[in-house]
Structures are given as C-alpha cells and as structure tokens.
N, C-alpha and C positions, 0 to 999 in steps of 0.2 A: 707857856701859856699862849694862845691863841685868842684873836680878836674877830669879832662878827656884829652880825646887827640882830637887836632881839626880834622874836616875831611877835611880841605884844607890842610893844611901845613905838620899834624901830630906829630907837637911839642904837650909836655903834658903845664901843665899849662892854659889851659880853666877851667876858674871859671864862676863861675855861684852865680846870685844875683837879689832879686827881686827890678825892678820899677811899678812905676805909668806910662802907657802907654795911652798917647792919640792919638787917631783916628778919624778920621771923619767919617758916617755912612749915606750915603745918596749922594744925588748929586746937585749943585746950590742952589735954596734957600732951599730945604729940608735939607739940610748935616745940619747934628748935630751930635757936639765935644761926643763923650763919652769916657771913658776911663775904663781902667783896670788893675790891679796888675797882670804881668806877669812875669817870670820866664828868665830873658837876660843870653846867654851866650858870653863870652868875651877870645879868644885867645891872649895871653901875647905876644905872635912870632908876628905872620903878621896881627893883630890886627880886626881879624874877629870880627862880633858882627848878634849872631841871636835867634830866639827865636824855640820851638818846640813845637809840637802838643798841649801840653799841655796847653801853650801859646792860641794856637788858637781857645782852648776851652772855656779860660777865657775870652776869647774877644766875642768869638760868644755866650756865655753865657750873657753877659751884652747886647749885642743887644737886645737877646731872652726878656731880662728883661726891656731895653727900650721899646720893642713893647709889653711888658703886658705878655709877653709868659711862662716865664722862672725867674728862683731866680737866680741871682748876684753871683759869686763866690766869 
C-alpha cells in the first residue's frame, strides 16, 4: 500500500490497494461482464474512492483481449 494526499480534501492518508473490478462492456444483449485487477485509491478523511490511468489501461487492455486484440494485464 502506498500513502498520498487526496485531491478533494487534501488530507494525507490515501492508500491505495488492488481489486478484482467488474464492468460491463457493451450494451443490452451484447454487454458482457468482464473484469480486471485494478489499482483503487481510498481517502481515510472524506472517504473518496477512485482509480487512475493506470486503472484504465487495465481495463481497456482486457477488452482489447475480449475482442482478440490485446494480451490481459
């Protein structure tokens, strides 16, 4: 875990810790659940919770790899 200062509040105390993120990818009968190991950060003060770039890689990397395109992170 890692410590930083949030950018709403500016309390330190933002950690930071990986989950299993589900999303859905697509829309009505097409959406399908996929998921990804993403990177959450969590403010301890006013109890922010988000993810960053990084995040969005992991995510859009597994689509890439749902559609044939791309290797999984």
């Amino acid at each position: 875990m890692s410590e930083n200062h949030c950018s709403i509040c500016g309390a330190t105390g933002v950690r930071s810790f990986v989950v299993d993120q589900s999303f859905v990818y697509g829309e009505g009968d097409d959406g399908v659940e996929l998921s990804a190991q993403v990177e959450v950060y969590s403010c301890s003060s006013c109890g922010l919770k988000y993810t960053d770039a990084e995040g969005e890689d992991r995510r859009n990397a597994v689509v890439l790899n749902h559609l044939g395109g791309g290797h999984d992170r």
